[in-house]
C-alpha positions as a LaTeX table, in Angstrom:
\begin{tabular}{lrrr}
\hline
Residue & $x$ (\AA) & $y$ (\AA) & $z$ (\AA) \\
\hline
Unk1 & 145.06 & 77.18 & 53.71 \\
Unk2 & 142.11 & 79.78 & 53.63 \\
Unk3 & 140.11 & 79.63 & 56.98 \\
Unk4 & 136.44 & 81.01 & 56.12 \\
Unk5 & 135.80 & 82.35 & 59.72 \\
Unk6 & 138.04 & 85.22 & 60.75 \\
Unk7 & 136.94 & 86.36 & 64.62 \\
Unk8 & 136.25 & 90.11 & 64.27 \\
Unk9 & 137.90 & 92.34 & 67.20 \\
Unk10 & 136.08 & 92.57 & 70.56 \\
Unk11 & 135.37 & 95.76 & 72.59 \\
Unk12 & 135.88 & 95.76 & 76.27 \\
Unk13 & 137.10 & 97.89 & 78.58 \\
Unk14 & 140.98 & 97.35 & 79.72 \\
Unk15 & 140.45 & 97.47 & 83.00 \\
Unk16 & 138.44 & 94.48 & 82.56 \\
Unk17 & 140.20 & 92.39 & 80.24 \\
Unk18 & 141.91 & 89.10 & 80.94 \\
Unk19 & 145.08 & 88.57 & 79.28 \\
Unk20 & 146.54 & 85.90 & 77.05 \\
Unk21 & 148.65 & 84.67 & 74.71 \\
Unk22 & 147.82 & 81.89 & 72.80 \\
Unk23 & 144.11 & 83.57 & 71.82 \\
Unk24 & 143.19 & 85.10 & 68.79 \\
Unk25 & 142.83 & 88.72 & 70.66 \\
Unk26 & 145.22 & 89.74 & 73.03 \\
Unk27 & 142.24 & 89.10 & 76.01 \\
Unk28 & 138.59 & 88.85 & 76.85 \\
Unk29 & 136.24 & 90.15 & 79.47 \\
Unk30 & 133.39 & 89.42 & 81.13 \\
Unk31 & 134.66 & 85.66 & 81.47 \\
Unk32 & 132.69 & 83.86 & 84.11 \\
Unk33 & 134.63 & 83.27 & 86.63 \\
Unk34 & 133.34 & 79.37 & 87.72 \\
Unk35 & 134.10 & 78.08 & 84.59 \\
Unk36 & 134.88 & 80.43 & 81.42 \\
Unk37 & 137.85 & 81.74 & 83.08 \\
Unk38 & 139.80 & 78.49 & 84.41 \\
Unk39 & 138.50 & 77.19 & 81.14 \\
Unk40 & 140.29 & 80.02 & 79.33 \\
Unk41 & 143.56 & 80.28 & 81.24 \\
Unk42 & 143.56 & 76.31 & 80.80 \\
Unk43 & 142.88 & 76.50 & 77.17 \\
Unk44 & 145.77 & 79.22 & 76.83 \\
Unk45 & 148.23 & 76.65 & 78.20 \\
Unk46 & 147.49 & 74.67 & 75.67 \\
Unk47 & 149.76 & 76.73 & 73.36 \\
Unk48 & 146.84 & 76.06 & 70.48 \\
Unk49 & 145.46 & 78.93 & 69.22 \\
Unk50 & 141.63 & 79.69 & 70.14 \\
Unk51 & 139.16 & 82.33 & 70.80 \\
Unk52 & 136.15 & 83.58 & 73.01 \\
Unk53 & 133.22 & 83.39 & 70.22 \\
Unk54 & 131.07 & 85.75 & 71.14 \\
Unk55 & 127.34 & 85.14 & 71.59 \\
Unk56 & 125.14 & 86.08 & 68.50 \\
Unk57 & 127.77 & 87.45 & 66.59 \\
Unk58 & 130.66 & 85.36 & 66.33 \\
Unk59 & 130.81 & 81.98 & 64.52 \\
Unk60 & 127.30 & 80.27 & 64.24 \\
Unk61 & 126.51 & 76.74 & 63.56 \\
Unk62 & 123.45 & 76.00 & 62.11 \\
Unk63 & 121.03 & 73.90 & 64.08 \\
Unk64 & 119.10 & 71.34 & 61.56 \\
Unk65 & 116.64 & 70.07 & 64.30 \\
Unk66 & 113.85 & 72.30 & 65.02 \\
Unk67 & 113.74 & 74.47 & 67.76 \\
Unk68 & 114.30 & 77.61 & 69.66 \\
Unk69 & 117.77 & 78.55 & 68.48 \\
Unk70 & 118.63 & 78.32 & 64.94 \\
Unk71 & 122.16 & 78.98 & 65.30 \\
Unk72 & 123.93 & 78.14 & 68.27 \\
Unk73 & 127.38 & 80.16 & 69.47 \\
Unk74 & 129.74 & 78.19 & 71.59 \\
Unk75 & 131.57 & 80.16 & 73.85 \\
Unk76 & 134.99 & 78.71 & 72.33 \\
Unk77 & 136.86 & 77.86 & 69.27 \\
Unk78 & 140.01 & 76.28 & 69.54 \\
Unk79 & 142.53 & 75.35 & 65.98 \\
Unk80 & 144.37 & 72.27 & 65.44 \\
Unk81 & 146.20 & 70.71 & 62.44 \\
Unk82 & 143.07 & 68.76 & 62.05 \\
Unk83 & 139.98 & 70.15 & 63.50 \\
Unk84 & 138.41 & 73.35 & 64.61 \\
Unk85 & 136.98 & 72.76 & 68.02 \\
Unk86 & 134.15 & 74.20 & 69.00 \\
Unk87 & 133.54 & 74.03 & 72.83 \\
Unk88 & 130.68 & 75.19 & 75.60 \\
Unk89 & 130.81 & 75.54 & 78.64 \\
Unk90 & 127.60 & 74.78 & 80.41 \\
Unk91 & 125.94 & 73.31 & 83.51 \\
Unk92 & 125.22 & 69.39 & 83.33 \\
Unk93 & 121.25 & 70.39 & 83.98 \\
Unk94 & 122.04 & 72.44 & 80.10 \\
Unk95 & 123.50 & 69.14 & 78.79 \\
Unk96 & 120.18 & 67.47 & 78.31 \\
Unk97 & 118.26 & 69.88 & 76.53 \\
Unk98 & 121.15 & 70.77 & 74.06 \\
Unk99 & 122.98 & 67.28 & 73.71 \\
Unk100 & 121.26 & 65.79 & 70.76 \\
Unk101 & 121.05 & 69.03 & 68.73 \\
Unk102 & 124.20 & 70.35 & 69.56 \\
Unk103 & 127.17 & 67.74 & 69.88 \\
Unk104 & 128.04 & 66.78 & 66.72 \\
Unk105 & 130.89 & 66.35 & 64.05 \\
Unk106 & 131.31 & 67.55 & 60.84 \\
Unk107 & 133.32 & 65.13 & 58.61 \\
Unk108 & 136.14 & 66.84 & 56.47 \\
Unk109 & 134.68 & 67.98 & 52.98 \\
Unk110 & 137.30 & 66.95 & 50.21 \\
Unk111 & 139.93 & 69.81 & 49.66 \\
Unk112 & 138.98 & 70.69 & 53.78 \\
Unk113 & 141.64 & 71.78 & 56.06 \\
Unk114 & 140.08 & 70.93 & 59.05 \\
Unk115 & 137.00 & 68.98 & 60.41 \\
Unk116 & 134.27 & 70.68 & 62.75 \\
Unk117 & 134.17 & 69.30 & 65.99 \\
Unk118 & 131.62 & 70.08 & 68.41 \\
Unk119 & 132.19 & 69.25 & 72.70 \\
Unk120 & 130.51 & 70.76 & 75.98 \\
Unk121 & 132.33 & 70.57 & 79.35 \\
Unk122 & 130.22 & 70.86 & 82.62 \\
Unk123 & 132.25 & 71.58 & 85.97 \\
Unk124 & 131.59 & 68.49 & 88.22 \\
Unk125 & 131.73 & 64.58 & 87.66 \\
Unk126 & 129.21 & 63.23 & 85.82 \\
Unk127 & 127.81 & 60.05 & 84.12 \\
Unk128 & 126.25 & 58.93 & 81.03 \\
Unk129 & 122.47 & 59.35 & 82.32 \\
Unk130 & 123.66 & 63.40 & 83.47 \\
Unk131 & 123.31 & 62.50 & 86.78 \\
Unk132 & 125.97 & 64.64 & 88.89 \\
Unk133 & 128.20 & 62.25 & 90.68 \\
Unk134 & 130.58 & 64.49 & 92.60 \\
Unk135 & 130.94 & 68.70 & 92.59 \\
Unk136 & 134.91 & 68.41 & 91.91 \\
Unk137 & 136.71 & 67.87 & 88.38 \\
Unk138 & 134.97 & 68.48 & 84.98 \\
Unk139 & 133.29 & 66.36 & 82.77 \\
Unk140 & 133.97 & 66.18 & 78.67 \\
Unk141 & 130.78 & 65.33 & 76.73 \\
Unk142 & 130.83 & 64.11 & 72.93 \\
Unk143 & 129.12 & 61.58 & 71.03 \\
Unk144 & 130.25 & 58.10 & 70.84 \\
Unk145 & 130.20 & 55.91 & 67.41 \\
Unk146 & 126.85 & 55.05 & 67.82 \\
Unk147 & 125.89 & 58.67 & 68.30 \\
Unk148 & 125.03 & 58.04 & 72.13 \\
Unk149 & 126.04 & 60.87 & 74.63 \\
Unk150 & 129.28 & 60.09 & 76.31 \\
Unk151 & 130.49 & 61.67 & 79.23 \\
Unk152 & 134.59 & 61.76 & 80.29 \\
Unk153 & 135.41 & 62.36 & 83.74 \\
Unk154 & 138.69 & 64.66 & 83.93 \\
Unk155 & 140.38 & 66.14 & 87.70 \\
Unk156 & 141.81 & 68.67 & 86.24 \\
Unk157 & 141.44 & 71.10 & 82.99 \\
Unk158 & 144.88 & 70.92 & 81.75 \\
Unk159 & 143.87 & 66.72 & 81.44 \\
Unk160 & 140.53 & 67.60 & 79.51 \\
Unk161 & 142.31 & 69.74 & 77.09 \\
Unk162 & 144.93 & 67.34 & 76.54 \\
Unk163 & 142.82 & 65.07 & 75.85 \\
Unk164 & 139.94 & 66.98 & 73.84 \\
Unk165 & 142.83 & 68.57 & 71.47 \\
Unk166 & 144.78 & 65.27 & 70.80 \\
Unk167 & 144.22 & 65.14 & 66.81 \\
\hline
\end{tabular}
Protein backbone atom coordinates (compact mmCIF):
# COMPACT_ATOMS: atom_id res chain seq x y z
CA UNK A 1 0.00 0.00 0.00
CA UNK A 2 1.23 3.72 -0.36
CA UNK A 3 3.51 4.67 2.67
CA UNK A 4 3.29 8.67 2.98
CA UNK A 5 6.85 9.01 4.54
CA UNK A 6 9.68 8.05 2.23
CA UNK A 7 13.26 8.65 4.30
CA UNK A 8 15.25 10.95 1.97
CA UNK A 9 19.10 9.81 1.48
CA UNK A 10 21.63 10.76 4.18
CA UNK A 11 25.12 12.30 3.63
CA UNK A 12 28.02 11.05 5.58
CA UNK A 13 31.27 10.38 5.00
CA UNK A 14 32.25 6.50 4.20
CA UNK A 15 34.80 6.30 6.32
CA UNK A 16 32.37 6.87 8.96
CA UNK A 17 29.47 4.95 8.11
CA UNK A 18 28.15 1.88 9.88
CA UNK A 19 26.88 -0.76 7.75
CA UNK A 20 23.66 -2.69 7.48
CA UNK A 21 21.31 -4.56 5.90
CA UNK A 22 18.01 -4.59 6.98
CA UNK A 23 17.89 -0.41 7.03
CA UNK A 24 16.39 1.72 4.67
CA UNK A 25 20.06 3.17 3.58
CA UNK A 26 22.79 1.00 3.20
CA UNK A 27 24.37 2.68 6.79
CA UNK A 28 24.45 5.58 9.17
CA UNK A 29 27.04 7.62 10.98
CA UNK A 30 27.54 9.44 13.78
CA UNK A 31 25.60 6.64 15.84
CA UNK A 32 26.30 7.00 19.51
CA UNK A 33 28.10 4.50 20.48
CA UNK A 34 26.36 3.72 24.28
CA UNK A 35 23.23 3.19 22.90
CA UNK A 36 22.33 4.22 19.12
CA UNK A 37 24.75 1.81 17.86
CA UNK A 38 23.98 -1.59 19.85
CA UNK A 39 20.49 -0.29 19.37
CA UNK A 40 21.05 -0.24 15.61
CA UNK A 41 23.06 -3.42 15.04
CA UNK A 42 20.25 -5.03 17.37
CA UNK A 43 17.48 -3.55 15.41
CA UNK A 44 19.23 -4.83 12.07
CA UNK A 45 18.96 -8.40 13.41
CA UNK A 46 15.69 -8.05 13.55
CA UNK A 47 15.44 -8.63 9.76
CA UNK A 48 12.47 -5.73 9.86
CA UNK A 49 13.13 -3.01 7.89
CA UNK A 50 13.89 0.47 9.73
CA UNK A 51 15.78 3.61 9.56
CA UNK A 52 17.93 6.30 11.47
CA UNK A 53 15.33 9.40 11.31
CA UNK A 54 17.27 12.10 11.33
CA UNK A 55 16.83 15.00 13.75
CA UNK A 56 14.77 18.01 12.33
CA UNK A 57 14.44 16.72 9.07
CA UNK A 58 13.27 13.34 8.91
CA UNK A 59 9.77 12.16 9.98
CA UNK A 60 8.10 14.57 12.58
CA UNK A 61 5.28 13.89 14.85
CA UNK A 62 3.36 16.58 15.90
CA UNK A 63 3.30 17.36 19.59
CA UNK A 64 -0.46 18.50 20.67
CA UNK A 65 0.59 19.51 24.28
CA UNK A 66 2.23 22.75 24.56
CA UNK A 67 5.69 23.18 24.82
CA UNK A 68 9.18 23.62 23.64
CA UNK A 69 9.24 21.25 20.70
CA UNK A 70 6.45 21.17 18.34
CA UNK A 71 7.54 18.28 16.46
CA UNK A 72 9.51 15.72 17.94
CA UNK A 73 12.08 13.30 15.72
CA UNK A 74 12.75 9.92 17.16
CA UNK A 75 15.94 8.66 16.36
CA UNK A 76 14.24 5.38 14.79
CA UNK A 77 11.55 4.05 12.65
CA UNK A 78 11.12 0.55 12.36
CA UNK A 79 8.06 -1.27 9.67
CA UNK A 80 5.93 -4.09 10.50
CA UNK A 81 2.84 -5.69 8.88
CA UNK A 82 0.97 -3.70 11.38
CA UNK A 83 2.62 -0.73 12.79
CA UNK A 84 5.30 1.78 12.09
CA UNK A 85 7.41 2.03 15.19
CA UNK A 86 8.75 4.91 16.15
CA UNK A 87 11.54 4.52 18.83
CA UNK A 88 14.09 6.92 21.06
CA UNK A 89 16.67 6.29 22.58
CA UNK A 90 17.22 8.39 25.63
CA UNK A 91 18.50 8.52 29.21
CA UNK A 92 15.84 7.51 32.00
CA UNK A 93 16.53 11.28 33.60
CA UNK A 94 14.89 12.32 29.58
CA UNK A 95 11.98 9.91 30.28
CA UNK A 96 10.20 12.21 32.64
CA UNK A 97 10.11 15.31 30.91
CA UNK A 98 9.08 13.71 27.50
CA UNK A 99 6.83 10.69 28.72
CA UNK A 100 3.43 12.20 28.74
CA UNK A 101 3.86 14.23 25.52
CA UNK A 102 5.67 11.85 23.67
CA UNK A 103 4.63 8.06 24.17
CA UNK A 104 1.68 7.58 22.51
CA UNK A 105 -0.34 5.49 19.87
CA UNK A 106 -2.02 6.35 16.98
CA UNK A 107 -5.04 4.04 16.29
CA UNK A 108 -5.31 2.78 12.58
CA UNK A 109 -7.46 5.31 10.44
CA UNK A 110 -9.96 3.18 8.24
CA UNK A 111 -8.30 2.22 4.81
CA UNK A 112 -4.67 2.52 7.13
CA UNK A 113 -1.94 0.17 6.52
CA UNK A 114 -0.33 0.50 9.59
CA UNK A 115 -0.83 2.07 13.12
CA UNK A 116 1.73 4.67 14.68
CA UNK A 117 3.37 3.46 17.56
CA UNK A 118 5.45 5.49 19.68
CA UNK A 119 8.31 3.69 22.50
CA UNK A 120 11.60 5.09 24.26
CA UNK A 121 14.29 2.67 25.53
CA UNK A 122 16.77 3.92 28.27
CA UNK A 123 20.03 1.72 28.84
CA UNK A 124 19.77 0.47 32.51
CA UNK A 125 16.92 -1.21 34.66
CA UNK A 126 14.37 0.82 35.63
CA UNK A 127 10.92 1.06 37.35
CA UNK A 128 7.65 2.63 36.99
CA UNK A 129 8.49 5.84 39.26
CA UNK A 130 12.04 6.28 36.73
CA UNK A 131 14.00 5.47 39.45
CA UNK A 132 17.26 3.59 38.05
CA UNK A 133 17.40 0.21 39.64
CA UNK A 134 20.55 -1.33 38.20
CA UNK A 135 23.20 0.17 35.27
CA UNK A 136 22.95 -3.29 33.19
CA UNK A 137 20.07 -4.31 30.60
CA UNK A 138 17.63 -1.78 29.00
CA UNK A 139 14.41 -0.73 29.86
CA UNK A 140 11.21 -0.50 27.22
CA UNK A 141 8.82 2.36 28.12
CA UNK A 142 5.12 2.62 26.63
CA UNK A 143 1.88 3.45 27.96
CA UNK A 144 -0.31 1.01 29.59
CA UNK A 145 -4.33 0.87 29.00
CA UNK A 146 -4.92 3.35 31.39
CA UNK A 147 -2.40 5.64 29.76
CA UNK A 148 0.08 5.27 32.85
CA UNK A 149 3.89 5.05 32.01
CA UNK A 150 5.06 1.51 32.00
CA UNK A 151 8.43 0.49 32.14
CA UNK A 152 9.77 -3.30 30.78
CA UNK A 153 12.91 -4.52 32.05
CA UNK A 154 14.85 -6.45 29.12
CA UNK A 155 18.88 -8.13 29.61
CA UNK A 156 19.49 -7.97 26.42
CA UNK A 157 18.45 -5.88 23.07
CA UNK A 158 17.76 -8.71 20.84
CA UNK A 159 14.79 -9.55 23.87
CA UNK A 160 13.47 -5.83 23.71
CA UNK A 161 13.13 -5.93 20.04
CA UNK A 162 11.50 -9.14 20.05
CA UNK A 163 9.32 -8.11 22.11
CA UNK A 164 8.63 -4.33 21.02
CA UNK A 165 8.11 -5.66 17.22
CA UNK A 166 5.75 -8.63 18.07
CA UNK A 167 2.52 -7.32 16.04
Amino acid sequence: GPNPYVPAAVLARADEVHPFKNAVHAGYAGLNPTLELPFAEALDRTGLTWCRNPSRSGYGIELISIGSTQKFYPDFLVWTSERVICIDTKGGFLVRESAGRKLLTIRKKDGAERSLDIQFVSKGRYNNDLEQEAPDGHTRWGLNDEGKLRARYFDGLDALLSDLTAD
